[in-house]
ROGU-186458 format. One record per residue: residue in one letter; x, y, z of N, C-alpha, C in turn. Coordinates in steps of 0.2 Angstrom, whole numbers, padded with zeros to 4 digits, always signed. Layout:
<nodes>
AXYZXYZXYZ/...
</nodes>
This chain:
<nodes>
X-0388+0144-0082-0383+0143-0087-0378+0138-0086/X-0375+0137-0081-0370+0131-0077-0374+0126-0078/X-0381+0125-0079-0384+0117-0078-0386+0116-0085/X-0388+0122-0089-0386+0120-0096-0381+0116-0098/X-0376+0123-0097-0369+0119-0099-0367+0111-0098/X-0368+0110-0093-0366+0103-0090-0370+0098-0094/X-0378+0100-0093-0383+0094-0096-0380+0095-0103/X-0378+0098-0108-0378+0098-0115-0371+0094-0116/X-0366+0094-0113-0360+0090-0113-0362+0082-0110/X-0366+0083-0106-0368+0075-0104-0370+0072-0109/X-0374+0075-0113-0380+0072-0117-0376+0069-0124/X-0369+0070-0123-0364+0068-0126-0364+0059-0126/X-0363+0057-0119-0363+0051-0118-0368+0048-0118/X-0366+0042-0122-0369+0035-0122-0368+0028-0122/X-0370+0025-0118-0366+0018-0119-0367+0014-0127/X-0360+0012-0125-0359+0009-0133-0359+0002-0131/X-0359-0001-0137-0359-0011-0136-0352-0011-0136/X-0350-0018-0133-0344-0020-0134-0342-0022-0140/X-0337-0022-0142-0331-0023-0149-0331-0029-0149/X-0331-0033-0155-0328-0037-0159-0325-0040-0156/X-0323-0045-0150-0314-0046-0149-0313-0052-0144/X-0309-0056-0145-0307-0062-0142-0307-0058-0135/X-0304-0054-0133-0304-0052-0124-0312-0049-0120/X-0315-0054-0121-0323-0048-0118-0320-0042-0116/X-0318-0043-0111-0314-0039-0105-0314-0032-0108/X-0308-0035-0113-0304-0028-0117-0311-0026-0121/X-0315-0028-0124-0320-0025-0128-0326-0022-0124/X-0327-0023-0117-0330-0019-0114-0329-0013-0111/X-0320-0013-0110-0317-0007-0106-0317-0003-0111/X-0315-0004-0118-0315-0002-0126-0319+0003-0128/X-0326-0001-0128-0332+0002-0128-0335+0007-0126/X-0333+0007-0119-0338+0010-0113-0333+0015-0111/X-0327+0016-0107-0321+0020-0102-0320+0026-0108/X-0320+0025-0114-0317+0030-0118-0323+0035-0117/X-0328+0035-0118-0334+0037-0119-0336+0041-0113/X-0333+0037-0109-0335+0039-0102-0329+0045-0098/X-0323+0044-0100-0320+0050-0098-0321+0053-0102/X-0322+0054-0107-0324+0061-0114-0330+0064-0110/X-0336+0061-0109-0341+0064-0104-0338+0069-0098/X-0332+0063-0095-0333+0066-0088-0328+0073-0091/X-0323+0071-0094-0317+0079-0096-0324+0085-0099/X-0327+0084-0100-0334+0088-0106-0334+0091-0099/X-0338+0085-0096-0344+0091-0091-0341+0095-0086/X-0333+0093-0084-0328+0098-0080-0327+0106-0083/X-0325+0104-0091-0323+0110-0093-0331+0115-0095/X-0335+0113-0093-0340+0116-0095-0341+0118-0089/X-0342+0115-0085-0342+0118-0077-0339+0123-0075/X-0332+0121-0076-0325+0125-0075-0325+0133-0078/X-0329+0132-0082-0327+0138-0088-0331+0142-0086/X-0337+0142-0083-0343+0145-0077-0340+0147-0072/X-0336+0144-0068-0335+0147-0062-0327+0151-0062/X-0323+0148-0067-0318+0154-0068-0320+0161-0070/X-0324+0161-0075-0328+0166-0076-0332+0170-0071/X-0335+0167-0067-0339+0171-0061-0333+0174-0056/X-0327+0171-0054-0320+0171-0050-0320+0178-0054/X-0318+0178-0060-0314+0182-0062-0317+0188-0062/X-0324+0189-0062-0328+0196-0061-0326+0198-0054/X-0324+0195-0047-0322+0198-0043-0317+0203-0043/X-0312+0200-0046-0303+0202-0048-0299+0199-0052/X-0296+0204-0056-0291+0200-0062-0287+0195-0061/X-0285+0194-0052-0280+0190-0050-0284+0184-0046/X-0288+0186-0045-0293+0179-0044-0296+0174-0050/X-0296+0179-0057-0297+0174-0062-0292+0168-0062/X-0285+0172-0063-0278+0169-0063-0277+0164-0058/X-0282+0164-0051-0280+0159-0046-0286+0154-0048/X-0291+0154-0050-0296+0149-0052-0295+0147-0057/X-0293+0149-0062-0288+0144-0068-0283+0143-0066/X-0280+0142-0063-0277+0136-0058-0276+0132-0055/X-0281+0133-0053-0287+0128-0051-0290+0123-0056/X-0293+0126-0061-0296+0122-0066-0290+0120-0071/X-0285+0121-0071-0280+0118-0073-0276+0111-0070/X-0279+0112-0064-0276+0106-0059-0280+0101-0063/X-0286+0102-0062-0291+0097-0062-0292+0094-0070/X-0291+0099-0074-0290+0097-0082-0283+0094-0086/X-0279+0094-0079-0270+0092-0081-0270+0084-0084/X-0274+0080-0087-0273+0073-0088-0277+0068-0083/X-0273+0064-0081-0277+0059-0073-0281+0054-0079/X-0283+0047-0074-0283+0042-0078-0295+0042-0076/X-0294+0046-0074-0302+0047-0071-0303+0040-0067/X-0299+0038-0062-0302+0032-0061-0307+0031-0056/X-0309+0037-0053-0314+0035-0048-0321+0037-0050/X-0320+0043-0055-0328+0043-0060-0330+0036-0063/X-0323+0032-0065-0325+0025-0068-0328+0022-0063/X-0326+0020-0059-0327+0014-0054-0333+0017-0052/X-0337+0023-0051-0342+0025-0050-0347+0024-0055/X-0346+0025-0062-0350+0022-0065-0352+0015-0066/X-0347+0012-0066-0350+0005-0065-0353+0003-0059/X-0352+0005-0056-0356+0004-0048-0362+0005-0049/X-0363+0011-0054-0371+0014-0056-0374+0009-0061/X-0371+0007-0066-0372+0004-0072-0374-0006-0069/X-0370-0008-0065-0370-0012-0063-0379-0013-0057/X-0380-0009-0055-0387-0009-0052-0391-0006-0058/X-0391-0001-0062-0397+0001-0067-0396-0003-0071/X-0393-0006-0074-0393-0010-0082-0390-0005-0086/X-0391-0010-0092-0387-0006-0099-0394-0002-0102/X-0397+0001-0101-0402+0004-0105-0400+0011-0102/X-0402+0013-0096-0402+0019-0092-0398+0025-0096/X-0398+0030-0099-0395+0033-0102-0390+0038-0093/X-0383+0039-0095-0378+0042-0090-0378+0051-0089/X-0382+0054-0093-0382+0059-0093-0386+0063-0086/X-0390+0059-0082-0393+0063-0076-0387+0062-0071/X-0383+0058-0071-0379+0055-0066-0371+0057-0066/X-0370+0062-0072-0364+0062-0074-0360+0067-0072/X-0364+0073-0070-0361+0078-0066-0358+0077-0057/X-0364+0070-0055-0362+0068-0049-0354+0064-0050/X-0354+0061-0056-0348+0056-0056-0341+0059-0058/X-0343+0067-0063-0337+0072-0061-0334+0074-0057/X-0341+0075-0050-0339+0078-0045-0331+0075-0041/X-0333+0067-0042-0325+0063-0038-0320+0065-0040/X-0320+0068-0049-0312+0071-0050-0312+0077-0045/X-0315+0082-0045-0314+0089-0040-0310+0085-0033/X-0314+0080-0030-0313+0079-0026-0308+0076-0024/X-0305+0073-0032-0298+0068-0032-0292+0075-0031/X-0294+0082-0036-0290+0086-0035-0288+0088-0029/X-0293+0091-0025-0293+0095-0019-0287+0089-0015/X-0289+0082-0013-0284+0078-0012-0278+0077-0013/X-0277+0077-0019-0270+0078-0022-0266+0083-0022/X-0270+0090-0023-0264+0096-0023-0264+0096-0013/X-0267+0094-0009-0265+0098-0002-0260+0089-0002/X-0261+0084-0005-0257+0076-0003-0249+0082-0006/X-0247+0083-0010-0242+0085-0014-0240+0093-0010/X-0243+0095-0006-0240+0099+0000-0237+0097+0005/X-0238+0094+0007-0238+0089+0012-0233+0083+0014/X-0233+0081+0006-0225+0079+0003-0222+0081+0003/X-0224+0089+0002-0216+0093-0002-0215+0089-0010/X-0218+0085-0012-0219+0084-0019-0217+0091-0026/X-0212+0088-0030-0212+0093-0033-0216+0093-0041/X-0217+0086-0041-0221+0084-0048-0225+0083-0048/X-0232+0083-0050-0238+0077-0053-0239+0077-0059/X-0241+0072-0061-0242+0069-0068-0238+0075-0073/X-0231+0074-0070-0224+0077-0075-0225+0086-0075/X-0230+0089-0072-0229+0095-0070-0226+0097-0065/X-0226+0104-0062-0223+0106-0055-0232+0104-0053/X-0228+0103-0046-0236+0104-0043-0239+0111-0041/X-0244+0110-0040-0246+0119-0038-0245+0123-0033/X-0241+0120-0028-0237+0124-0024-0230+0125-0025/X-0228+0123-0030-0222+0123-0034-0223+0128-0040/X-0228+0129-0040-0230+0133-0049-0231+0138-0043/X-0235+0140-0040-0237+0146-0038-0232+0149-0034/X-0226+0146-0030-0220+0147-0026-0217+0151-0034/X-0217+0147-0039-0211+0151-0046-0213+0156-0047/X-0222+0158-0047-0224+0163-0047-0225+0171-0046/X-0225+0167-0038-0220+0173-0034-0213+0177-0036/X-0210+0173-0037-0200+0173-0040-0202+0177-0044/X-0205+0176-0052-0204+0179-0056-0209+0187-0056/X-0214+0186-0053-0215+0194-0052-0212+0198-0046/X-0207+0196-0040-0205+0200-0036-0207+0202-0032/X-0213+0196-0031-0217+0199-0025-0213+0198-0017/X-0217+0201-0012-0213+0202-0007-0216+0196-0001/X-0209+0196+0003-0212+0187+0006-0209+0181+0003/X-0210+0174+0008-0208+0169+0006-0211+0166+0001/X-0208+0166-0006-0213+0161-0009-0214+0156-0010/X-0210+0152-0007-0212+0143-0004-0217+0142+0000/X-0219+0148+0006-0223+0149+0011-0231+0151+0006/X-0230+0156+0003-0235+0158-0002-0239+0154-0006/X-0232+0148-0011-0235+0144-0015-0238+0138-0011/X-0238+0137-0004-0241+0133-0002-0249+0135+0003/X-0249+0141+0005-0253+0146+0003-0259+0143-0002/X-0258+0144-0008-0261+0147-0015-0264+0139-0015/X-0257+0134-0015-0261+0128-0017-0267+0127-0008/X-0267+0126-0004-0271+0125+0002-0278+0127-0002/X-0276+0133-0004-0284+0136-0006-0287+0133-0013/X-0282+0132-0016-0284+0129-0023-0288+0122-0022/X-0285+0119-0014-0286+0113-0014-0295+0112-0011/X-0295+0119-0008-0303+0121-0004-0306+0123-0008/X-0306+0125-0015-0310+0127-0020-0313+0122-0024/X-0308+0117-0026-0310+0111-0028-0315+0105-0023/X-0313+0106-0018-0319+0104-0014-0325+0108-0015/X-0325+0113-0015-0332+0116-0016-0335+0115-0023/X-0331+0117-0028-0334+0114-0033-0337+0108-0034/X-0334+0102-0030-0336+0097-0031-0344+0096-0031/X-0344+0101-0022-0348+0100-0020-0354+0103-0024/X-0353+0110-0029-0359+0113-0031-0357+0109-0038/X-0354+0105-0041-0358+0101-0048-0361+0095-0045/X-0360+0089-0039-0364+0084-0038-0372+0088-0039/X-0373+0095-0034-0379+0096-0033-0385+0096-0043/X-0380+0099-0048-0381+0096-0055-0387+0092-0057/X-0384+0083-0053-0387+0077-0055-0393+0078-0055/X-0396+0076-0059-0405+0075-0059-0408+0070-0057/X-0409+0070-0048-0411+0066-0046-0415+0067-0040/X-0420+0063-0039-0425+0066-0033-0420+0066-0028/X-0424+0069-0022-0422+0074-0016-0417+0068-0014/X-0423+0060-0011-0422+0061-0006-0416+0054-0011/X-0414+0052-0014-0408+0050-0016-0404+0054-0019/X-0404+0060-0018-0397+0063-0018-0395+0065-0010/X-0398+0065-0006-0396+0064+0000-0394+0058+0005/X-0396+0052-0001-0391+0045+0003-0386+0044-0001/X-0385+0048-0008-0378+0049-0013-0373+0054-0007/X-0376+0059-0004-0372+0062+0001-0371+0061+0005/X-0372+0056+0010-0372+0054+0014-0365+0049+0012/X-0367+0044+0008-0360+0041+0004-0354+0045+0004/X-0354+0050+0001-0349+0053-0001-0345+0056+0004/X-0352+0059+0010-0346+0063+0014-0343+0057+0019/X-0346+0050+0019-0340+0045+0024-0335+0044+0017/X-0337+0044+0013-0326+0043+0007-0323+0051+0012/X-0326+0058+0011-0322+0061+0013-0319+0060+0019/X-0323+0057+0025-0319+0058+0031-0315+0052+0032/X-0316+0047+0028-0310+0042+0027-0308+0042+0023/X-0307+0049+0019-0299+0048+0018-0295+0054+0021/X-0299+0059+0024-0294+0063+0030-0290+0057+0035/X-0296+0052+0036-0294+0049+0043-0286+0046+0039/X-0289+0042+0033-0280+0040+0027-0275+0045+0030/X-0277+0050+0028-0271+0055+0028-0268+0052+0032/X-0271+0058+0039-0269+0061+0045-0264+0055+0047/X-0266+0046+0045-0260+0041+0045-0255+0041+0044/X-0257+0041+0037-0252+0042+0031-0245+0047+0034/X-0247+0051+0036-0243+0058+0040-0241+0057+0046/X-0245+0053+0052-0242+0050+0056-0237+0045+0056/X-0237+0041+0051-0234+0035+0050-0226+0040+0049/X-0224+0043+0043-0220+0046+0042-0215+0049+0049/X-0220+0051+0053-0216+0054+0059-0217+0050+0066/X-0219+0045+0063-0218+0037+0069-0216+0032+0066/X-0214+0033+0064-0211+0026+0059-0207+0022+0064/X-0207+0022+0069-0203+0017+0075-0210+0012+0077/X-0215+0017+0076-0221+0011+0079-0225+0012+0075/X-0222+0010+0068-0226+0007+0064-0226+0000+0063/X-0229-0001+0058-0231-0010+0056-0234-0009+0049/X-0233-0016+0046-0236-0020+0040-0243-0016+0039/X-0246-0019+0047-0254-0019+0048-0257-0013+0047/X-0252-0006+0050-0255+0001+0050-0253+0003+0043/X-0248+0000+0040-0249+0002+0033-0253+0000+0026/X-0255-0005+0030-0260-0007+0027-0269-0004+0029/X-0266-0002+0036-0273+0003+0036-0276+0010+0033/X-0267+0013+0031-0268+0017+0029-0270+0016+0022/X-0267+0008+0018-0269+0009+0011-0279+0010+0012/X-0281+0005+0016-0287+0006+0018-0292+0013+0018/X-0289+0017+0021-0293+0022+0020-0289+0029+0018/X-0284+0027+0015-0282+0034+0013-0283+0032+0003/X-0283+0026+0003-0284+0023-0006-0290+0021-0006/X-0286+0012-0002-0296+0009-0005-0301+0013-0004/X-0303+0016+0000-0310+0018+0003-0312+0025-0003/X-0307+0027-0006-0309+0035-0008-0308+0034-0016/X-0305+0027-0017-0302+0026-0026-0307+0020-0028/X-0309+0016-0024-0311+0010-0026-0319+0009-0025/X-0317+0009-0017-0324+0006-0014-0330+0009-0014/X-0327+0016-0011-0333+0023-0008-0336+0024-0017/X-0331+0023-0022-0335+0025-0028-0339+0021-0029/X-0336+0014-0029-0342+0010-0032-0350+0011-0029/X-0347+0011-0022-0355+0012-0018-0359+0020-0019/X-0353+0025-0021-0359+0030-0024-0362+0030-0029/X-0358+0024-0033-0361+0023-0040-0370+0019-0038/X-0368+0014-0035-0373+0013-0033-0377+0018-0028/X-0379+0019-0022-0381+0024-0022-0385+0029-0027/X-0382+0031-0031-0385+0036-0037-0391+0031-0040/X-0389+0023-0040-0394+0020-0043-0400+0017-0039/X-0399+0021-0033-0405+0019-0028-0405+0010-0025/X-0399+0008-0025-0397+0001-0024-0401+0002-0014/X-0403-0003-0014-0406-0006-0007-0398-0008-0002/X-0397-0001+0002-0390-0002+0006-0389-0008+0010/X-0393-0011+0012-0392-0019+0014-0394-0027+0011/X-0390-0023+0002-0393-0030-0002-0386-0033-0003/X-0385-0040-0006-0380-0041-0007-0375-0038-0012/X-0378-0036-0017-0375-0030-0021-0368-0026-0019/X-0373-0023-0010-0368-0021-0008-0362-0022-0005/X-0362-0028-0001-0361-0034+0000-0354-0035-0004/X-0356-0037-0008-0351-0038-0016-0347-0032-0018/X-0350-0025-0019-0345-0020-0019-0342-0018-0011/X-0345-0019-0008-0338-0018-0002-0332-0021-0001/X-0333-0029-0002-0327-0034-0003-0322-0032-0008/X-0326-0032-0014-0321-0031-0020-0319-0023-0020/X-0322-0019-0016-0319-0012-0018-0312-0010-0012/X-0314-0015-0007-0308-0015-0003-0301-0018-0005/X-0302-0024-0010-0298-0029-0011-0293-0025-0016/X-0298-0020-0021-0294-0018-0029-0292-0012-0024/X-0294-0008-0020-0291-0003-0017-0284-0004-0013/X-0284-0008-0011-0279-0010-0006-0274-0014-0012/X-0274-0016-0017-0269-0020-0023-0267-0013-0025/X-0271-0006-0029-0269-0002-0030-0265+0002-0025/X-0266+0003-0019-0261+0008-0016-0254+0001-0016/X-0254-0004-0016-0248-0006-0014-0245-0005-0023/X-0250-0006-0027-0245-0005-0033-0242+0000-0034/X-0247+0007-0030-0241+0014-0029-0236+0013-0026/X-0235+0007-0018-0229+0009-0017-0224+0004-0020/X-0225-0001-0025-0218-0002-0029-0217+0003-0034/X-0221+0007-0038-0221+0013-0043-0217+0019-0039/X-0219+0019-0030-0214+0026-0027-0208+0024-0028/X-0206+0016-0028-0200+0015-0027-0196+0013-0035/X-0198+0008-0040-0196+0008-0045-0201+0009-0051/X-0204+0014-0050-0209+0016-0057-0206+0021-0060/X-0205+0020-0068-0200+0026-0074-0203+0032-0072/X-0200+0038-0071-0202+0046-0069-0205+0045-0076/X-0205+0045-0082-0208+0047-0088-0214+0044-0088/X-0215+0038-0085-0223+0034-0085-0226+0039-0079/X-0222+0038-0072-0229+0038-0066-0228+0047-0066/X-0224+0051-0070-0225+0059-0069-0223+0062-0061/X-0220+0057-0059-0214+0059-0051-0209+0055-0051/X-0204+0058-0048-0198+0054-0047-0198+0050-0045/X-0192+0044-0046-0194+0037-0042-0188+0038-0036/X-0192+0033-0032-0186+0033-0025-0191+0038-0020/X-0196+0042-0021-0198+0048-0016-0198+0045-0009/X-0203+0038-0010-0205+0037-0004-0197+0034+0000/X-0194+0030-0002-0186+0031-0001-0182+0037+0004/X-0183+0042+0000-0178+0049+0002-0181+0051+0007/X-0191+0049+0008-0194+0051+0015-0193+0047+0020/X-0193+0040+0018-0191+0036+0023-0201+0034+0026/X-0204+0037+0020-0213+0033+0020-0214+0026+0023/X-0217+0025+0029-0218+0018+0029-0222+0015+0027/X-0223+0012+0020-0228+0008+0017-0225+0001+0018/X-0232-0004+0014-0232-0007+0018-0225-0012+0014/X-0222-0010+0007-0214-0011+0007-0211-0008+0008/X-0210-0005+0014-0203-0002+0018-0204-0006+0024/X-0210-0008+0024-0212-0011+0032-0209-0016+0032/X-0213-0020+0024-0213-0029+0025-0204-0030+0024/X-0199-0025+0020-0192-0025+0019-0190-0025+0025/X-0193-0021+0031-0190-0021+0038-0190-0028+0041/X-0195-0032+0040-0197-0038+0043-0195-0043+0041/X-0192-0042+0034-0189-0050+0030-0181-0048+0030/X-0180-0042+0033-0172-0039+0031-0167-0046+0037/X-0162-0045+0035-0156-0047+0043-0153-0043+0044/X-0150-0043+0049-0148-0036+0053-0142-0032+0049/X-0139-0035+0043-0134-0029+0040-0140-0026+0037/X-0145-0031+0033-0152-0025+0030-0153-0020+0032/X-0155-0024+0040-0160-0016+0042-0158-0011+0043/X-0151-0013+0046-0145-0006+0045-0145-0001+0041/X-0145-0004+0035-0146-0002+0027-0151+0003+0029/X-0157+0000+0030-0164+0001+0030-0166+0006+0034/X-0161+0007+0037-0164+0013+0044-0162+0021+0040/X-0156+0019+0035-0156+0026+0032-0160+0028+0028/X-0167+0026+0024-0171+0027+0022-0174+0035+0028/X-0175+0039+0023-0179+0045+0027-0171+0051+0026/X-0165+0049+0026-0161+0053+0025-0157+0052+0018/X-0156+0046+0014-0155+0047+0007-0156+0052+0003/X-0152+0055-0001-0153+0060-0004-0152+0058-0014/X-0146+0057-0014-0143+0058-0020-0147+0051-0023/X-0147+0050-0030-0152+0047-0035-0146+0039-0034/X-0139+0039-0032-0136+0033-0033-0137+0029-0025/X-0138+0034-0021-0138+0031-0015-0146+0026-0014/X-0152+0031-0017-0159+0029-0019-0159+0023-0021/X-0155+0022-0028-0154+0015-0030-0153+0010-0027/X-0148+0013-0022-0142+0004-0020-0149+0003-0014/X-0152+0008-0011-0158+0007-0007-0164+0003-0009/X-0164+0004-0015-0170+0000-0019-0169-0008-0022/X-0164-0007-0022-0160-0013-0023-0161-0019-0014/X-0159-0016-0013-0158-0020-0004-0166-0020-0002/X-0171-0016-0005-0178-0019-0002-0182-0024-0006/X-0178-0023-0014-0179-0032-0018-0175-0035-0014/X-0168-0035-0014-0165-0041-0009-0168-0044-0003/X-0172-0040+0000-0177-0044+0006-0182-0048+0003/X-0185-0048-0003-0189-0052-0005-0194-0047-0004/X-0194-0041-0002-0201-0037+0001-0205-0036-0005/X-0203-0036-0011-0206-0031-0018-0208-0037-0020/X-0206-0047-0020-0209-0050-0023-0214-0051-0018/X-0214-0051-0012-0218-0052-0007-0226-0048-0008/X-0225-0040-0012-0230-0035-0013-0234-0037-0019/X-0231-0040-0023-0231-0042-0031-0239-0049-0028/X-0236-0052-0022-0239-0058-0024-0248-0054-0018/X-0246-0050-0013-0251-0048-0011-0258-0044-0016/X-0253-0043-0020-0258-0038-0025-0263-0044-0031/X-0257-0050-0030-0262-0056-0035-0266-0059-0030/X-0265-0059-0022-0272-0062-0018-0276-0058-0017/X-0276-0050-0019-0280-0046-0016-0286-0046-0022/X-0283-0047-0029-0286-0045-0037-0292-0053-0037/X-0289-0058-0036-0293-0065-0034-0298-0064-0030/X-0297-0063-0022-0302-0059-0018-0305-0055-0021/X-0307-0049-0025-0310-0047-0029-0315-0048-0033/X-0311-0053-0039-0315-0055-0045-0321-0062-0040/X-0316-0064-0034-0323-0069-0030-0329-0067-0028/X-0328-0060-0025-0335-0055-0024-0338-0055-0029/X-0336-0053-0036-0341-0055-0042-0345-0060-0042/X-0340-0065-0044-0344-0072-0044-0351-0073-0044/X-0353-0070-0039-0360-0071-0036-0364-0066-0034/X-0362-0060-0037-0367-0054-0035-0371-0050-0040/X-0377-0050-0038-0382-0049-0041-0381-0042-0047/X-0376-0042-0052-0373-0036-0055-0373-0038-0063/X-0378-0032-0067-0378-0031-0075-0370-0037-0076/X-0371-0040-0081-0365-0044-0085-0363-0039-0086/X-0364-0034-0091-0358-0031-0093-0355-0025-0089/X-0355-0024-0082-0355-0022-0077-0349-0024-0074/X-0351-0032-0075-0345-0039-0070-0340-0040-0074/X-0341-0039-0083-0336-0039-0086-0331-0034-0086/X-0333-0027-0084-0331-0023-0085-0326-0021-0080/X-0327-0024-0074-0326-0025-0066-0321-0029-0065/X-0321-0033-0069-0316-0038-0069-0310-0036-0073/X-0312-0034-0079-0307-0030-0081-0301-0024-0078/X-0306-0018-0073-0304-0014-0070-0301-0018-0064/X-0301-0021-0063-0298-0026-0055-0290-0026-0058/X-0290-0030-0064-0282-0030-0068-0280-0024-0068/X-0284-0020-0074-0279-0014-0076-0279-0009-0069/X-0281-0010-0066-0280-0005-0059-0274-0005-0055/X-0270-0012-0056-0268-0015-0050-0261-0017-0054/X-0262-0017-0062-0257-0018-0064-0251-0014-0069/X-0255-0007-0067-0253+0000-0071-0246+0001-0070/X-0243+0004-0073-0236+0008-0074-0236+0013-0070/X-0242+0020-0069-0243+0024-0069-0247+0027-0063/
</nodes>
């Protein structure tokens, strides 16, 4: 009944020709992304609807906890890693291949982007994502208002842990879905489980850097954008896009999306962190300043410690203790004045370059390259 479901909501998608329009770019991202996140939203909630249903045959309150679960992963989100994995697929099959055998596999990344997300938003102590409470924050209110007994901060961080382990399973039972021989769906998994352990290895940095920040550096944090973003947003996708298309893993192809998928990954996390520090709460759905008030080493707090002079740094060492929202400003203020934020701005336009030069010459469908080239910009240049 679940493989029903999904194949009928695939069979949705198809690839459409480009639009009319003076920007290729725009008329292939026009064409194709709309099409393709309606697919990827279809075959989640069809999934999703199957296995909240099965939850909830256990107990009434396990329904209530899987739809919340399925509500994490239905809350909006820009779908960017099912994108980047479809054109990774699109980019080795051609424009002909119809996306519906491949589709439940390229859903699977949102599961995976969730599980990510809600335990990343623990661990922050995050109170928002994309303009919600997070789910350790919803499930803590939940507590409160039924009068349960115990700590409900404790509880709702609890609730979300497991939410976040659910979603990973899911992932796990819709990749299996795809309709694909055996022995290519086992070098797709292979692919996926190195994104997963690169981006635990992200983490565990990301976390360490926070409570080492004396020995940290530019380079570590750029190691974490490395494997805590590039590898699990950009790159790993692209290559399981490929992957699902049976690409020969030591042809240039892949070659070309490892370069480029490293260059757009590493431009996107640094665009998060000017967005941590001066992105509108209304646009990015979390407060601005966070990484601020934690005192996160990214690699703009880093590169601001290294161009600061010593009244700066002074400034700059109280990062991590900042609280109030004017103290946050005059702080965000003092890490433009180092030059550090035009410093990130211009990283993010050598990385995007580097990028689109791995196209150049890699043996990948044109509307594939166009479409790649597009996504290199609008990845790196978002608000949100």
């Amino acid at each position: 009944m679940a493989n029903d479901a999904v194949a009928g909501n695939a069979l949705r998608v198809a690839p459409a020709q480009p639009e009319a329009t003076d920007d290729p770019v725009r008329g292939v991202l026009a064409a194709f992304t709309k099409d393709l996140v309606k697919g990827v939203d279809d075959t989640l909630a069809a999934f999703l609807a199957t296995e909240v249903d099965s939850l909830t045959e256990i107990d009434a309150a396990m329904g209530g906890f899987a739809a919340t679960a399925r509500d994490a992963v239905l809350a909006g989100g820009k779908r960017v890693r099912p994108t980047f994995a479809y054109w990774g697929w699109r980019g080795v099959i051609g424009g002909e291949a119809a996306v519906q055998d491949v589709l439940p596999a390229l859903s699977a990344l949102e599961l995976l982007h969730t599980f990510a997300l809600v335990h990343d938003d623990v661990m922050d102590a995050s109170d928002t994502r994309r303009g919600l409470p997070t789910a350790h924050r919803a499930a803590a209110a939940r507590h409160r208002a039924a009068g349960h007994a115990g700590d409900p901060d404790r509880y709702g961080e609890a609730v979300a842990v497991l939410i976040g382990d659910l979603c990973m399973v899911w992932a796990d039972r819709l990749m299996a879905h795809a309709a694909l021989p055996a022995d290519r769906l086992l070098d797709v998994r292979r692919c996926y489980d190195q994104m997963r352990v690169e981006t635990v290895a992200g983490q565990f940095l990301d976390i360490l850097g926070e409570h080492d920040a004396a020995n940290w550096s530019v380079d570590r944090a750029l190691r974490v954008a490395r494997y805590k973003t590039a590898s699990y947003t950009v790159q790993r996708p692209l290559l399981f896009g490929a992957c699902l298309a049976g690409a020969d893993a030591d042809g240039p192809l892949i070659a070309a999306y490892t370069r480029y998928g490293l260059a757009v990954g590493e431009a996107f996390q640094l665009r998060d962190d000017l967005l941590g520090v001066y992105g509108d709460p209304e646009t990015t759905g979390k407060p601005a300043g966070d990484d601020l008030r934690t005192g996160k080493p990214t690699a703009l707090l880093m590169l601001a410690r290294q161009l600061a002079d010593p009244a700066q740094r002074r400034a700059l060492d109280r990062a991590g203790t900042v609280t109030g929202d004017r103290e946050v400003a005059r702080l965000a203020d003092l890490v433009r004045d180092t030059g550090a934020a035009a410093r990130v701005e211009r990283m993010i336009s050598e990385r995007v370059t580097e990028a689109l030069s791995a196209l150049d010459t890699a043996p990948i469908d044109e509307t594939a390259r166009t479409a790649l080239t597009g996504l290199a910009t609008a990845a790196t240049a978002r608000r949100s």
